[in-house]
C-alpha positions as CSV (number, residue, x, y, z in Angstrom):
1,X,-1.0,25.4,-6.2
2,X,1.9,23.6,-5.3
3,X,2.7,19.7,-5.6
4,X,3.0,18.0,-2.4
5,X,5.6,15.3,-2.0
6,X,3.1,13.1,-1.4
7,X,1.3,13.7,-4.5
8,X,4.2,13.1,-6.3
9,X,4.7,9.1,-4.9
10,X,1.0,8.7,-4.8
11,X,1.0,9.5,-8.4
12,X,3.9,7.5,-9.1
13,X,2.1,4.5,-7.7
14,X,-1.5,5.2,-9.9
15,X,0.9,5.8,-13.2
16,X,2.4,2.1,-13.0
17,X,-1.4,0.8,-12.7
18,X,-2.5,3.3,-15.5
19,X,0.1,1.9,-17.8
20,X,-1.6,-2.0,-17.4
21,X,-4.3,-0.4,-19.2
22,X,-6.8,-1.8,-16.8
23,X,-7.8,1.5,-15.5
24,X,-11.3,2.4,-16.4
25,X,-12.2,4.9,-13.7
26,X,-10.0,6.6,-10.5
27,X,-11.5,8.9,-7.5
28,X,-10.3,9.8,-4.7
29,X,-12.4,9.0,-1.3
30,X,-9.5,10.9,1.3
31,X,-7.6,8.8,2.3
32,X,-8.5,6.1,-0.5
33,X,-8.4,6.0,-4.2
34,X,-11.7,3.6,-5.5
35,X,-10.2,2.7,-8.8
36,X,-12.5,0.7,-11.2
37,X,-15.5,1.5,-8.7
38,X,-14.0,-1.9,-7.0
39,X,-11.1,-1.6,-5.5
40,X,-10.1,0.4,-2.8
41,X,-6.5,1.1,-2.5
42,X,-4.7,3.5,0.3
43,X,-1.2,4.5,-0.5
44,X,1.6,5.1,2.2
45,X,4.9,6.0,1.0
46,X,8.7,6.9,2.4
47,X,10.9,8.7,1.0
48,X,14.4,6.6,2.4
49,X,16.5,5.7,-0.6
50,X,16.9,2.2,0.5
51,X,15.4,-0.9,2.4
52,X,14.4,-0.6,5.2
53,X,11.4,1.3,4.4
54,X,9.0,2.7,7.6
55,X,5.2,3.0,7.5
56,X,3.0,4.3,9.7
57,X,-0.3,3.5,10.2
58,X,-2.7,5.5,13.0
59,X,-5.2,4.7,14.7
60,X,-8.4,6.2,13.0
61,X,-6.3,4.7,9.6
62,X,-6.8,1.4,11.0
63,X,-10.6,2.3,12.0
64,X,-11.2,3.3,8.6
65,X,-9.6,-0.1,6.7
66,X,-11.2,-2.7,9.2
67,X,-14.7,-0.9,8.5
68,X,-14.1,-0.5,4.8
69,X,-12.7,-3.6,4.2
70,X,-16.1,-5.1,5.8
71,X,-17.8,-3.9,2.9
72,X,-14.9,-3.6,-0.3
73,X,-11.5,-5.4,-1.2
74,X,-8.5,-3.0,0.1
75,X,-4.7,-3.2,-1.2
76,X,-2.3,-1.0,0.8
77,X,0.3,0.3,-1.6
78,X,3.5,0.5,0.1
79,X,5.7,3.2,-2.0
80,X,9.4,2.1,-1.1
81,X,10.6,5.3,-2.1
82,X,12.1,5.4,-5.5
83,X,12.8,1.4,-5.8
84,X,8.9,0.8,-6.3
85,X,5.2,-0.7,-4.9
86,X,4.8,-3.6,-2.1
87,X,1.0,-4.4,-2.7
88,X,-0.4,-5.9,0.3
89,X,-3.7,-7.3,0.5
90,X,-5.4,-6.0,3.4
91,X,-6.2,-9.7,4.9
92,X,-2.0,-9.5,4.5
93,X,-1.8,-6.4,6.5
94,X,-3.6,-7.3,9.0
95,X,-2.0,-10.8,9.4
96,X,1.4,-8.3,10.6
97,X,-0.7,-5.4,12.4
98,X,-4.0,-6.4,13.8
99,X,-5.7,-3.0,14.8
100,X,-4.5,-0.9,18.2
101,X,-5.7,1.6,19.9
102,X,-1.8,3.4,19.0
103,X,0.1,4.0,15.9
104,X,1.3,0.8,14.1
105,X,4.3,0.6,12.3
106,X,5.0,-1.6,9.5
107,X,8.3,-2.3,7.9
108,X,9.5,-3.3,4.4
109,X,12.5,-4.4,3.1
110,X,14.2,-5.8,-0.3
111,X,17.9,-7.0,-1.3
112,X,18.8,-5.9,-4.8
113,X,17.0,-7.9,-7.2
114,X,14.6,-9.7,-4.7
115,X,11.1,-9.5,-3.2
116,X,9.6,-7.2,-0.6
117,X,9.8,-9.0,2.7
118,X,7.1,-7.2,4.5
119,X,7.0,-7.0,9.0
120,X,4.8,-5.7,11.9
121,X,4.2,-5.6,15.0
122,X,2.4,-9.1,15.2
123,X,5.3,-11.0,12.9
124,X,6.4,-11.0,9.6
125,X,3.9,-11.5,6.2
126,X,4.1,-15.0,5.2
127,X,5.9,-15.4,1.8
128,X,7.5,-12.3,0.2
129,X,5.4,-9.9,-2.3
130,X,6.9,-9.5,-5.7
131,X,7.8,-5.8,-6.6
132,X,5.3,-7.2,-9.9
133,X,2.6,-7.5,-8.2
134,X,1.6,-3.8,-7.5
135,X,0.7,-3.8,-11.5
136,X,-1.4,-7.1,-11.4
137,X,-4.0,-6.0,-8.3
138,X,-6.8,-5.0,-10.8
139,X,-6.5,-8.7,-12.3
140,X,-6.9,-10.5,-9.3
């Protein structure tokens, strides 16, 4: 069977939590990984080389994380392509994109050497996520 480009970032993204060592369990719930039978964790990537990096998010996606999210903690992992992982809080995502009836898209972007500034529809994520902070989310 064939590797999908997906599975390729979304695999990229689980390997730099694996390597914490704070991975005791992983399963895949489509289209969210439960890691540590805690955390729930959906991961949206692009593939553009360089910031700014798109994100969409549909409508049933947005169903699916407000009802979740009612019930477990949700990160959204946003893959920027090869530069790395924005971890946003889902209490963070929605603060940018409160949920629509349409498609919501989300935008991220990073000057060399700084922090993911992240921006949606409904303004821009206060304070800037540090590209370190994808490998701390199973310490919070």
């Amino acid at each position: 069977m064939a590797i999908k480009k997906q599975e390729f970032y979304e695999g990229a993204a689980l390997h730099l939590l694996a390597r914490g060592g704070c991975i005791t369990s992983i399963r895949y719930e489509p289209p969210l990984f439960v890691v540590n039978n805690d955390l729930l964790v959906l991961l949206k990537y692009s593939t553009r080389g360089r910031s700014p990096w798109g994100f969409t998010f549909m409508p049933d996606e947005q169903v699916l994380l407000q009802t979740r999210a009612a019930q477990s903690k949700i990160v959204i992992g946003l893959i920027c392509g090869a530069d790395g992982v924005a971890a946003v809080p889902y209490d963070a995502y929605r603060s940018v994109a409160a949920s629509r009836a349409t498609a919501v898209h989300i935008a991220c972007y990073r000057d060399h050497g700084k922090h993911y500034e992240v921006n949606g529809p409904d303004g821009r994520l206060e304070g800037k996520v540090a590209p370190s902070n994808w490998q701390r989310i199973l310490q919070r």
